[in-house]
C-alpha positions in Angstrom: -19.0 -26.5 21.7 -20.4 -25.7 24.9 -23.6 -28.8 24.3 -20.2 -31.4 24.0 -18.5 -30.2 26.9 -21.8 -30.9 28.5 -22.2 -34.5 27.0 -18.9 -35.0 28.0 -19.1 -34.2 31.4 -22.6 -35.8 31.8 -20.8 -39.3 30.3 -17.9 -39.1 32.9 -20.8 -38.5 35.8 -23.1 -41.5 34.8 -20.1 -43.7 34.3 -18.7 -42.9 37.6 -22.7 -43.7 39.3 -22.3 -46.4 37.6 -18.8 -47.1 38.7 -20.1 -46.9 42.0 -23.3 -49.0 41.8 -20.7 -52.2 40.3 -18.3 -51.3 43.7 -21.7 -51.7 45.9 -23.0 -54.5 44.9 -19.8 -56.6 44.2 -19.1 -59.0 47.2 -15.4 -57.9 48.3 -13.1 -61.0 46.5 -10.2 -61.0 44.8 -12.3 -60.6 41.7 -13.1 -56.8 42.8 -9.9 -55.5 42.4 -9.4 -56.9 39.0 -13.4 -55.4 38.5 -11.7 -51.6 39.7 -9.0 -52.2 37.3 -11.2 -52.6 34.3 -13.5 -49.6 35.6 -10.5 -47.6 35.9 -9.4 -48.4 32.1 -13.3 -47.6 31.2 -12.8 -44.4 33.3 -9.7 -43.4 31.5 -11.0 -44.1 28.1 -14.3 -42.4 28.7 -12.4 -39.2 30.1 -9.6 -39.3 27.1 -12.0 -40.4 24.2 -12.8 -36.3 23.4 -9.1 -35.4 23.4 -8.3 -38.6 21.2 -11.4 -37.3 19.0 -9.7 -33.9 18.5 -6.5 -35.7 16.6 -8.7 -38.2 14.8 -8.0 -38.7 11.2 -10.7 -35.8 10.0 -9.8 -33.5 12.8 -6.6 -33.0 11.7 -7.6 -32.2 8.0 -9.7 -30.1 9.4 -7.2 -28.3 11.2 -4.6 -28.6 9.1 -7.1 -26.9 5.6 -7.8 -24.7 8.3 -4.2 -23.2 9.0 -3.8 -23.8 5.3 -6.6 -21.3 4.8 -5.1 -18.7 7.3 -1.4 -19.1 5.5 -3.1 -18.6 2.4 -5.3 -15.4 3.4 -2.1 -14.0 5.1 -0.6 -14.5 1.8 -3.1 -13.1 -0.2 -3.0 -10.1 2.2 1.0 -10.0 1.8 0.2 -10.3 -2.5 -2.4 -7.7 -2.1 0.4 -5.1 -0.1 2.6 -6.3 -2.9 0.6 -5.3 -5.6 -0.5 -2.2 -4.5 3.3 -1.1 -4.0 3.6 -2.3 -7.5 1.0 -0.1 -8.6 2.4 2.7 -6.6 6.0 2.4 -8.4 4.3 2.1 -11.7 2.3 5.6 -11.2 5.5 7.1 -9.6 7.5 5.7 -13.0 4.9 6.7 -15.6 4.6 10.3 -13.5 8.3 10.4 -14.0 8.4 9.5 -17.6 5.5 12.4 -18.4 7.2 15.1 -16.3 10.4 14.3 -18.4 8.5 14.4 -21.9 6.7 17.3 -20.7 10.3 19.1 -19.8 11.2 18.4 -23.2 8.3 19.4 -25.2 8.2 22.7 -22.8 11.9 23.6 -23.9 11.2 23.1 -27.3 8.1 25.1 -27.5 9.9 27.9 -25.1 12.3 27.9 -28.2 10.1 28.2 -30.7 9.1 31.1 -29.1 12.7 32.7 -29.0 13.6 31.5 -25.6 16.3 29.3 -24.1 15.3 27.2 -20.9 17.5 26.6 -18.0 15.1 25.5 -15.6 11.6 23.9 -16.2 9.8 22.5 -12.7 6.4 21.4 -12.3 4.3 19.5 -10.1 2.3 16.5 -11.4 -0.1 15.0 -8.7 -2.4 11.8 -9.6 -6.1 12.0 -8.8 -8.8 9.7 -7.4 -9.0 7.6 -10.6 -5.2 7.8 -10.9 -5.0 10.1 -13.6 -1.9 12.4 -13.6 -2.8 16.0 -13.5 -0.3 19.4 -14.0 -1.2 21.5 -11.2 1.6 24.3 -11.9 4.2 24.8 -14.1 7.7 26.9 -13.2 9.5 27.5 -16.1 13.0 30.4 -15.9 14.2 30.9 -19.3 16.8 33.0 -20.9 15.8 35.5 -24.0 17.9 33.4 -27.0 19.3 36.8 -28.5 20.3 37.9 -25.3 22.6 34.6 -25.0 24.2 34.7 -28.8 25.5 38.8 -27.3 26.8 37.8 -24.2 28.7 34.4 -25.3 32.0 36.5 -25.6 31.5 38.6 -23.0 30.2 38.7 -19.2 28.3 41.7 -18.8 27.6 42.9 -15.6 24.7 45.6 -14.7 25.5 48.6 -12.2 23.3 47.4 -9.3 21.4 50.5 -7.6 20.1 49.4 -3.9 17.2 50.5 -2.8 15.3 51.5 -6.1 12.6 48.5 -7.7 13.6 47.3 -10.7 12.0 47.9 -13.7 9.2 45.6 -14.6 8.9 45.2 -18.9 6.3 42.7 -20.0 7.1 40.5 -22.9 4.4 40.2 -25.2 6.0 36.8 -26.5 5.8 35.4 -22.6 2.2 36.2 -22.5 1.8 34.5 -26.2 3.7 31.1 -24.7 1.7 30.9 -21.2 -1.5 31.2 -23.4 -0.2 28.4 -25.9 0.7 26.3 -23.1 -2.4 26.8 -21.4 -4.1 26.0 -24.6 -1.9 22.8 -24.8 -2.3 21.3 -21.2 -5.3 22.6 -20.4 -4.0 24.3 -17.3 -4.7 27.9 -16.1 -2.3 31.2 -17.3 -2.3 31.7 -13.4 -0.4 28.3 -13.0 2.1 29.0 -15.4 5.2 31.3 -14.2 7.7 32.1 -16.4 10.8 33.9 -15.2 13.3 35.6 -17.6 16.7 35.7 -17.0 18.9 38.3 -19.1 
C-alpha cells in the first residue's frame, strides 16, 4: 500500500517536471495554450487513474467477495449464538423431562416403601461434558397408614411451647434413602426425607 502511494506520487511529480520542461521550451503561440490544455487532461488522468483503478472491474469483486465474506462470518457467528442457545434449551428440556421421571419414579418407590409423597424437589445441574448430575434430593412424604386414619377426621395435636419435639427414627426412611442412594448413585447425606404425620 504504502510502495503505490509512492509510485503514485512519484508519477504525478515526473509528469508535472515534465509538464514544465514542454511549457519552457514551447515558443509562446496560440499553439501553447491548446499544448496546456492537453497537459492538463494528462495531469488529470495521471492524478485520477488510481481512484479509477480502485472501481475497476476486479476491484469491485474484490470488494464486493470481500463484504460477502464479512456478511457471511457475521452470520456464521449469529448461527453459532444460535446454535448454542439451541443447545442450551435442549439441556434445559431434557433436564426437565429427567427431573419429571425422576419425581415419578421417587413417588413410586416412596410407596413401595409405605409412604405417600407430597413434595419431591431436587436439583439436577449439568457438568463439563453436559452430563446431568443429582446433586440433592428433598423429598417430604406422608406415612400412608397415617393418611387412611385421618381421612374422616382432622386431628389436631396439643402443641406444648417451649419443649423439643420428639425425634423417632424410621427404620423404613433409612431403608429408602439407602435404596435410593443405591439407585442414583448419590450420597445418604444428599437425600432428606421429611415425614409429615
Amino acid at each position: 500500500m504504502l510502495s503505490a502511494a509512492s509510485e503514485y506520487i512519484r508519477n504525478i511529480a515526473v509528469f508535472l517536471l515534465f509538464m514544465t520542461f514542454v511549457g519552457i521550451i514551447t515558443p509562446d503561440t496560440k499553439n501553447k495554450a491548446y499544448i496546456n490544455l492537453v497537459m492538463g487532461f494528462l495531469l488529470i488522468f495521471i492524478v485520477i487513474s488510481p481512484i479509477s483503478n480502485l472501481f475497476a472491474q476486479n476491484n469491485i469483486d474484490e470488494i464486493f467477495e470481500d463484504m460477502e465474506a464479512a456478511i457471511i462470518e457475521g452470520e456464521n457467528s449469529t448461527v453459532e449464538s444460535m446454535q448454542s442457545e439451541i443447545e442450551q434449551l435442549q439441556l434445559n428440556l431434557v433436564a426437565e423431562n429427567v427431573r419429571n421421571n425422576l419425581i415419578l419414579q421417587l413417588e413410586e418407590f416412596s410407596s413401595n416403601y409405605g409412604f405417600f409423597s407430597e413434595s419431591i424437589t431436587m436439583d439436577i445441574s449439568s457438568n463439563e461434558d453436559n452430563f446431568l448430575e443429582i446433586r440433592s434430593i428433598n423429598m417430604i412424604l406422608s406415612d400412608s397408614d397415617t393418611i387412611e386414619e385421618n381421612r374422616s377426621f382432622i386431628r389436631i395435636d396439643r402443641i406444648n411451647i417451649g419443649t423439643q419435639p420428639e425425634f423417632v427414627e424410621n427404620p423404613r426412611i433409612d431403608e429408602l434413602k439407602n435404596f435410593i442412594s443405591e439407585v442414583y448413585n448419590l450420597s445418604v447425606y444428599n437425600i432428606h426425607i421429611t415425614i409429615r404425620e
